[in-house]
N, C-alpha and C positions, 0 to 999 in steps of 0.2 A: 225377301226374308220376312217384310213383317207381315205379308199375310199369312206367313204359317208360321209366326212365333208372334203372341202379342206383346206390340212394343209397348209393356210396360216400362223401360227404361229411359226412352225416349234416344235411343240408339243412337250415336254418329254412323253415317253410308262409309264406314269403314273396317275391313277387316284385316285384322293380324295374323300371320302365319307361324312366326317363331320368334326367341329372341334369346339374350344375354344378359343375365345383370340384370342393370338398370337400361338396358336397349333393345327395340322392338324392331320388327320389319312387318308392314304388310302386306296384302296379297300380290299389291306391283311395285313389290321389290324398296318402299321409300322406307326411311331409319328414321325411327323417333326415340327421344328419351322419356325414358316413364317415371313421372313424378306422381302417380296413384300407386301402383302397383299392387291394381286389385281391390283399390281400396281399402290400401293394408294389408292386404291377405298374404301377397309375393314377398313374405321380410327378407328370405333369403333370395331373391330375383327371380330373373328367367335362367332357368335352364342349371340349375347348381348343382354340382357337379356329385355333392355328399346327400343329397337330398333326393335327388335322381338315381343313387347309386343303394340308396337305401328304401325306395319306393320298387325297383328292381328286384330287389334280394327277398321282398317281403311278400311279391307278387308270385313269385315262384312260392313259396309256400302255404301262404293263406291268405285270401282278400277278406273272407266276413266269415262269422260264424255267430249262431244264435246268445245271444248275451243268457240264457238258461247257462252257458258257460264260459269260462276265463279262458283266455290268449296271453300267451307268454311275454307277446309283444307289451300286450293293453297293461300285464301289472306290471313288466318292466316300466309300462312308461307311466304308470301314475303313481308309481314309487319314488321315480325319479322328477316329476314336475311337482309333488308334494314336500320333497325333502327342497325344493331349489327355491318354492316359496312360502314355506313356512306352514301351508294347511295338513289338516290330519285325513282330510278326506274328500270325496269328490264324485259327481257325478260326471261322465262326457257325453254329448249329446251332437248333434250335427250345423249348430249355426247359432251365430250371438242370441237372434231372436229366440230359439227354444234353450239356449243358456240363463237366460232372463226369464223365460216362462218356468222354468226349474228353479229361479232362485223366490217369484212371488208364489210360487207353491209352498215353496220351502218356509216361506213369512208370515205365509197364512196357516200354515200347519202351526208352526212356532205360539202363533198367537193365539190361536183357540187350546193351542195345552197349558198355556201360559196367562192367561187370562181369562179364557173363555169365548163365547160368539161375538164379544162388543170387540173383541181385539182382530182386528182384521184392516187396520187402514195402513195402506204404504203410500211416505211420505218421498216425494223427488222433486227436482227443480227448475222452475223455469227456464225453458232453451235447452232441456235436454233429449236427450233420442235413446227410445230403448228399442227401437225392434219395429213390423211389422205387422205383427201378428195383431188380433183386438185389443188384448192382457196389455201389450208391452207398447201398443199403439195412447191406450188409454194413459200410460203410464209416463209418454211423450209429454212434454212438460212446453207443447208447441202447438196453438190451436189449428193451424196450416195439417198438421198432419190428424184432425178432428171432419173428416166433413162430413154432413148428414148419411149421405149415401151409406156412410158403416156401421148408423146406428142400429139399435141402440149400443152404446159402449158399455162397457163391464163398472162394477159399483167400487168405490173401498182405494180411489188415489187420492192425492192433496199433493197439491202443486206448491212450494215456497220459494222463495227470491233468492238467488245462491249472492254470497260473500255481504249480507244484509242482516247483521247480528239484533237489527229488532226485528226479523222476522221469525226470528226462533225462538221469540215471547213464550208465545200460544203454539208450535210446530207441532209438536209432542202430548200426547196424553195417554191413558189408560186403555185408549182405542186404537192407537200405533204399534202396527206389526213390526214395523222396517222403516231405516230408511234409507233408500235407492239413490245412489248418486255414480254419475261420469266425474273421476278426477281431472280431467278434460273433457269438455263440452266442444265434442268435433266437429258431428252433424248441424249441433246449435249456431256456430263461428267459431270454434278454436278458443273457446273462453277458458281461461285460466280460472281454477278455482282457490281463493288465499287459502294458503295451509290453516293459521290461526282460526278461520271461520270454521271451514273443515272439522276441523277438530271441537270446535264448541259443537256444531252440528253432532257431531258422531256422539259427545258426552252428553248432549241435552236427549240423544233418541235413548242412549245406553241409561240415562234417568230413570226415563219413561219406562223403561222395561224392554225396548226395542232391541233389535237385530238392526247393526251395520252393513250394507252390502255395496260394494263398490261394482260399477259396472264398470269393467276394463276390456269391454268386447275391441272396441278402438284403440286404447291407450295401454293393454297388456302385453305380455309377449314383448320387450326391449322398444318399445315405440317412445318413449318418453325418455329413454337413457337409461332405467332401470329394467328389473323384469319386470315389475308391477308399480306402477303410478302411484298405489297407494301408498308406498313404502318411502316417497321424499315426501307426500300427502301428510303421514303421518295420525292416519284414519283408524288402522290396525281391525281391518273388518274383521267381521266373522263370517262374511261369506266374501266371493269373487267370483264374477262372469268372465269368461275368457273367449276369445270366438280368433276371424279373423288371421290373424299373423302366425296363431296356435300352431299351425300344421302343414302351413308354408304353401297352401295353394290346395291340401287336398278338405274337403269340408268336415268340418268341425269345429267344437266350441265344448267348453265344460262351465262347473260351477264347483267351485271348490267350499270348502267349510270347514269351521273349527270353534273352538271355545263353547256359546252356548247354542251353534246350529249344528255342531254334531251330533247324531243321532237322533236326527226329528225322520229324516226319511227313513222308510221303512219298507219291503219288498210290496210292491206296487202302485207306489204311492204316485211314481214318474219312470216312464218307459219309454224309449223309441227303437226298434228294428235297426236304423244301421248304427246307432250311436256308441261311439267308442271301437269299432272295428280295426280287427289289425293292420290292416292298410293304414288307417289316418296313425293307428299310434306308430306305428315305423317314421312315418313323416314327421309324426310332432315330436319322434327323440330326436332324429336330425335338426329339425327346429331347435328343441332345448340342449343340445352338445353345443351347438352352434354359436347362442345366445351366452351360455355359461364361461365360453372358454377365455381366456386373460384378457382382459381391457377391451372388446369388443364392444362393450355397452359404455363405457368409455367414448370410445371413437363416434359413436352416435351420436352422446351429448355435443362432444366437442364441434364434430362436423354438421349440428342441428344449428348451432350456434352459430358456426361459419354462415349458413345460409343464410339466418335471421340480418346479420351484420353485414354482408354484403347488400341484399337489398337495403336496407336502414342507408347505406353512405352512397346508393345512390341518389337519393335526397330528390326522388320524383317526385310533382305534385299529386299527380293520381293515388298515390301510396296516403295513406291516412296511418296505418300503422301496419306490423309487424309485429307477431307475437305466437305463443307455441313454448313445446318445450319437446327435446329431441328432435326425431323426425315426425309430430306433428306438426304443423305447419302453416301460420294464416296469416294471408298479406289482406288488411284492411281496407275496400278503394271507396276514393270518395266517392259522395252523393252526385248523384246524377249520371255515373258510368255504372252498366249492369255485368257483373262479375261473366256472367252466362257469355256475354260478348267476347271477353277477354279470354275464356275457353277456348271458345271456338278460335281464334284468333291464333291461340298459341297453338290448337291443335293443326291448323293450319300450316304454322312454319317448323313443326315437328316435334311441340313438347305438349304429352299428357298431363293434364292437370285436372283440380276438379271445383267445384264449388261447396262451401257451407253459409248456414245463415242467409242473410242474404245483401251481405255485402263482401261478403270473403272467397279469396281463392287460397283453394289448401292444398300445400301439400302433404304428401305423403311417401317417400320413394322407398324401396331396398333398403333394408339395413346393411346392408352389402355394398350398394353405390359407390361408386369409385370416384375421387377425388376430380378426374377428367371427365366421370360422366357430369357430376353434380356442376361443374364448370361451363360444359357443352347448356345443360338444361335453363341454369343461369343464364347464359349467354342470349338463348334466344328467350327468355322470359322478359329481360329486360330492353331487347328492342320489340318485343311485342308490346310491352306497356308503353313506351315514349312512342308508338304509334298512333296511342290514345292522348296522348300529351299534346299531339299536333292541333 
């Protein structure tokens, strides 16, 4: 396979054929439990039954059509992902990366009406991950993901130290478009970011004249126990990325807006061909009926919790810490064991898992997960790790 797919992934020699839930099967028949799930993207699992039922119904009538026009699905469903988080408006696009690339469009447009050519700099923080692409790459707040080969990199980032309230001295000025933050830092290690900081950050850029943008390509969509991380953050952006979990497995990503980034885009300003097509929006109402209905996001918190406090009382040495909020997910391992070992390890005795930063293993399962799966995946997590303890 990887001569005819380049393994940019760095692929496991393993393939999946179907699954359930939170549960997978490969090609020779073995069960694993899935504590990625896509890397976020399967909130609602494998194989959902309402999700499935409404990717179905929608195929039969229309897969894409030229964004020159509207689909009943598409305003149904950004009428309805608008009223559920509060923006007035929104673009959808096809993947966190080009939801991010649509929101520093949207910052740099902001800032040249709003100040002129000197206003163009977006501000984000160390250990964060926006994407991909050059823009969003640049914008990575992690020199690992910097290396010569991609240069030259795009101009107009500044990198600052997140929950480090002297570093928000000087953040800000006259030449600050935005400032870009993950309310959780996934990719970085699962880094928590203090509300209280957060919020001076958001009021020191809102000074300056800037645009708040929350990047919630990871942490949107009930990942955190809410629908949007910003909202126990208490950040109250003016824009939002959304990617990932949005559409429950089929691609897609938006960027929503409001207050003073309404109305900066303008017909041609950002485009893409498949973006916002009826197919992903049938998905992502199933997604958002799903996400919205009584205590569901609830049970996230609560069973994100469970997770966190199970490991914690197993009081292994390997374990350094535990920390996350909902079903993001990051066990801390000490120094001198490599997270990447303990992957493979677990993927070994049949639980997907993944790594951030680079001492964390994260998870990330179904919002859906079932009390027994999350039990099953525990189970073998924790004699995977006391294997490392020998």
């Amino acid at each position: 396979m990887e001569k005819k797919i380049v393994n940019n992934y760095g692929s496991f020699d393993l393939t999946f054929v179907k699954g359930k839930n939170a549960t997978m099967y490969s090609a020779d028949g073995r069960k694993y439990i899935d504590f990625i799930a896509g890397i976020g993207v399967n909130c609602l699992g494998h194989n959902n039954r309402h999700l499935v039922k409404a990717i179905r119904k929608q195929a039969s009538r229309q897969l894409h059509i030229s964004n020159y026009y509207f689909s009943d699905t598409g305003l149904e469903f950004a009428d309805r992902l608008l009223s559920a988080t509060g923006f007035t408006g929104g673009y959808f696009g096809n993947s966190g990366a080009e939801a991010n690339e649509a929101a520093i469009k949207l910052a740099r447009k902001y800032g040249q009406l709003n100040g002129g050519s000197k206003r163009k700099v977006i501000v984000t923080l160390e250990s964060s991950f926006h994407g991909r692409t050059l823009a969003t790459l640049t914008a990575t707040g992690q020199e690992r993901f910097h290396p010569e080969c991609f240069a030259p990199y795009p101009e107009g980032f500044k990198t600052i130290k997140p929950n480090d309230f002297d570093s928000l001295k000087n953040a800000f000025d006259d030449t600050t478009a935005a400032l870009l933050m993950e309310c959780v830092q996934g990719e970085g290690g699962v880094n928590l970011i203090n509300p209280e900081w957060a919020k001076a950050a958001a009021q020191a850029a809102r000074n300056a004249g800037a645009l708040v943008i929350a990047d919630e390509v990871q942490t949107g969509m009930g990942r955190t126990g809410t629908l949007l991380a910003s909202d126990w953050l208490g950040i109250n952006p003016d824009a939002v990325t959304l990617a990932k979990g949005i559409a429950g497995g089929i691609p897609m990503g938006a960027c929503l807006f409001r207050n003073k980034a309404q109305g900066v885009f303008e017909a041609g300003d950002h485009q893409s061909t498949f973006a916002g097509n009826p197919l992903a929006c049938a998905a992502g109402l199933a997604v958002l009926e799903t996400l919205t209905a009584p205590n569901f996001l609830e049970r996230v918190e609560e069973a994100g919790e469970y997770i966190r406090n199970t490991i914690r009382n197993w009081n292994l040495p390997i374990v350094k810490e535990v920390r996350g909020k909902g079903f993001l997910i990051g066990t801390q391992i000490t120094d001198g064991i490599k997270p990447f070992d303990i992957e493979v390890k677990c993927l070994e005795n049949g639980l997907c898992t993944t790594t951030a930063g680079s001492d964390v293993i994260r998870f990330l399962p179904p919002l859906t997960i079932t009390d027994k799966e999350i039990d099953e995946g525990l189970a073998i997590y924790k004699s995977t790790l006391e294997e490392f303890c020998k």
